[in-house]
N, C-alpha and C positions, 0 to 999 in steps of 0.2 A: 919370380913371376909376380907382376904387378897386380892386388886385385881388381875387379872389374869396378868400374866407377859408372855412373847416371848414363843413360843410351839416348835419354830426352828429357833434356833442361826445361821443359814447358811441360811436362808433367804433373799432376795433382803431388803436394805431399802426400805422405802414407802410401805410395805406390810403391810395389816389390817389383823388379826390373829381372826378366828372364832371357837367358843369351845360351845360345853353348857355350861359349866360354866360362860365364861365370858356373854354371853346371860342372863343366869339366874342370875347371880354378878348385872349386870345395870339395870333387873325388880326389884329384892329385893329393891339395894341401892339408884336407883333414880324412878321409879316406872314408867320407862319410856323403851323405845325397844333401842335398839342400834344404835345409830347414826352414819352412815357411814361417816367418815373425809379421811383426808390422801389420797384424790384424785392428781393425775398428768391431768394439763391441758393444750391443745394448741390451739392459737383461728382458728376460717378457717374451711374448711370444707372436709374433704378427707376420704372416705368409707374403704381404705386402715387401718385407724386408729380403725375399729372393730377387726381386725384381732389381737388374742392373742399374735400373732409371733411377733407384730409389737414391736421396739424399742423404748421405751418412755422414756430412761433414762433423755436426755435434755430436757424434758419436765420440766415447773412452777409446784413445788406441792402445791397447793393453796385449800381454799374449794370452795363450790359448790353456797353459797350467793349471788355470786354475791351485796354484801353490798354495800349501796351508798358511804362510807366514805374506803369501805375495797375492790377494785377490783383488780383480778390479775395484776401481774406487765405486763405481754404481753398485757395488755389492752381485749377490746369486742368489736367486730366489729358485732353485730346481732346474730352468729352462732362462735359455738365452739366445742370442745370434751373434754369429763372427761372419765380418767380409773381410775379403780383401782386397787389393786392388790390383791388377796385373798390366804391364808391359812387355808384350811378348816378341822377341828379335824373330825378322821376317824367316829368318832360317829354321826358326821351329814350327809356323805355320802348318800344317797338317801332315805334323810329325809326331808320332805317338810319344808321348812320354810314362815315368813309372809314376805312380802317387802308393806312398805306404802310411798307415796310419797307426798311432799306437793311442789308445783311448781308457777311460774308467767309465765312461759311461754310455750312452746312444748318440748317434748322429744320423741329419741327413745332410747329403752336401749337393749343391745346387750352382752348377755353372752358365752361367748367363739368365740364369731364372728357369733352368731346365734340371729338372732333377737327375744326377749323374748315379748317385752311390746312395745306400741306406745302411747302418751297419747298428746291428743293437748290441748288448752286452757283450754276447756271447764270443769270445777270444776270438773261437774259428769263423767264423761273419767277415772280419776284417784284419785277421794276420795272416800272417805267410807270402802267399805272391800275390805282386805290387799290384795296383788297379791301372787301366790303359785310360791315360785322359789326351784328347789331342783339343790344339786349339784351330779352330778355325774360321777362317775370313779375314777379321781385323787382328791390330796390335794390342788393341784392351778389351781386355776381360773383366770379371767380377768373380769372385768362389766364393759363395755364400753359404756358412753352415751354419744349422738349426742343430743347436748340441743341448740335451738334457744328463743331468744327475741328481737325483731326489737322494742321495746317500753322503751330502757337503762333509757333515758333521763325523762319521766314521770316517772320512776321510783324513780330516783333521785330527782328529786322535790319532790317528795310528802315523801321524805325518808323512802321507802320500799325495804326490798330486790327484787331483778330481778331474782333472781336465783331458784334453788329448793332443799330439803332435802332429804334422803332418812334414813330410818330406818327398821332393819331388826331385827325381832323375833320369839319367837312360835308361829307359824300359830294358834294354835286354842285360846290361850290366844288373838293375834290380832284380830283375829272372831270377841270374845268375847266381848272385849274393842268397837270394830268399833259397834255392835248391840246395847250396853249399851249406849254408845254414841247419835245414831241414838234416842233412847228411850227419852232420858233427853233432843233433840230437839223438838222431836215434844207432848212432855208429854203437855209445858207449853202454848201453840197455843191452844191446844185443850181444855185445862183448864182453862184456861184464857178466851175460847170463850163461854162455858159452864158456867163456874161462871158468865160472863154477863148476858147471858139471863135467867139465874136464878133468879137474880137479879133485872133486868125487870120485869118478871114475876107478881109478887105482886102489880106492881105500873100500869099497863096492866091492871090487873083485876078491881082494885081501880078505873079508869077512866073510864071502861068499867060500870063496877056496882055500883056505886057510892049509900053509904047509904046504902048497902046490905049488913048487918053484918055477911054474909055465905064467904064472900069476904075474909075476914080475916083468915077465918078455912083456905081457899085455900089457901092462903097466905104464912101458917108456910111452907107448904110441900118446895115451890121452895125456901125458906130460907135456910131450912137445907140440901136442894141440895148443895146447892153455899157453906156452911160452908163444906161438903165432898170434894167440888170440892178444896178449900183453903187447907185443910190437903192432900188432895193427892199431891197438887205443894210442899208445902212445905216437904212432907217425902219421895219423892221418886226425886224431884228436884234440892232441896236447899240445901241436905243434900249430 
């Protein structure tokens, strides 16, 4: 499969071009949602810069990392803005899509100059299940985010990005992904805590009854608990 190429040759550079197809092209060929790049940044802080009308042409096009080794050339002073620029295929026009975000710091995100999302440090704020953004009316959009991190410098030592990702797909595939996800975390806590005391169980009785050869019969049952509890981590975990 051929990947998706420009859908409008008269388009601004720095425009991200959005289709089902190329959506579905990057779950088949990387089995991953689409990774929004191709962001225009400047650092500072001015409410002006949600506004779609605004002129960003002199704007850094840089991404959103914030990398220890890869930071915009205008530098980070704590707080900054990222846009982007959207062309959006008439077939997803007021068709929900997923937006997931993985970040180190605070954001707000602002679609057409409309505040959509707010999400501060806190992990649970904005992980797990995707956010519903749809587009609607026109073919071009604007996603403007006002992104802070007062913490650049720990960052940098410890060599982690500061910045944050943003990926957009089928809403109900992203569901999907974020619930299966959530499953395969807490499958192994709970099995893992189950096969302990199954485990126990037998050596409990043995201390308890000691010389009581009914001990034993009791015995196999929490054994072949804990051998269920092993095939369940392993076939629905490890695999």
């Amino acid at each position: 499969m051929e990947y998706p190429t420009t859908i409008d040759p008269a388009a601004r550079p720095g425009t991200t071009y959005l289709s089902n197809f190329r959506i579905d092209w990057i779950r088949q060929a990387l089995g991953s949602d689409l990774l929004l790049e191709n962001w225009k940044y400047h650092p500072g802080d001015n409410s002006l810069w949600a506004n779609p009308a605004f002129d960003d042409n002199d704007w850094e096009t840089t991404t959103t990392l914030l990398a220890p080794t890869n930071l915009p050339i205008k530098g980070w002073d704590d707080v900054g803005w990222f846009r982007i620029h959207w062309v959006v295929d008439s077939m997803l026009i007021n068709k929900p899509l997923g937006l997931s975000i993985m970040q180190a710091g605070a954001s707000k995100f602002f679609l057409d100059g409309s505040l959509l999302y707010r999400f501060d440090e806190r992990r649970n704020e904005w992980s797990g299940i995707p956010k519903p953004v749809i587009f609607t009316g026109k073919q071009r959009h604007i996603l403007a985010v006002r992104y802070t991190n007062k913490s650049l410098g720990k960052f940098r030592t410890a060599n982690l990005y500061a910045g944050y990702t943003v990926r957009l797909g089928n809403l109900n595939t992203m569901v999907e992904d974020a619930h299966h996800n959530e499953r395969l975390r807490w499958i192994p806590n709970v099995s893992h805590s189950a096969a302990a005391c199954d485990w126990t169980c037998p050596f409990a009785l043995i201390y308890i009854f000691p010389g009581d050869t009914t001990t034993f019969v009791f015995c196999v049952f929490p054994v072949c608990l804990c051998c269920c509890h092993f095939f369940l981590i392993t076939k629905y975990y490890y695999q």
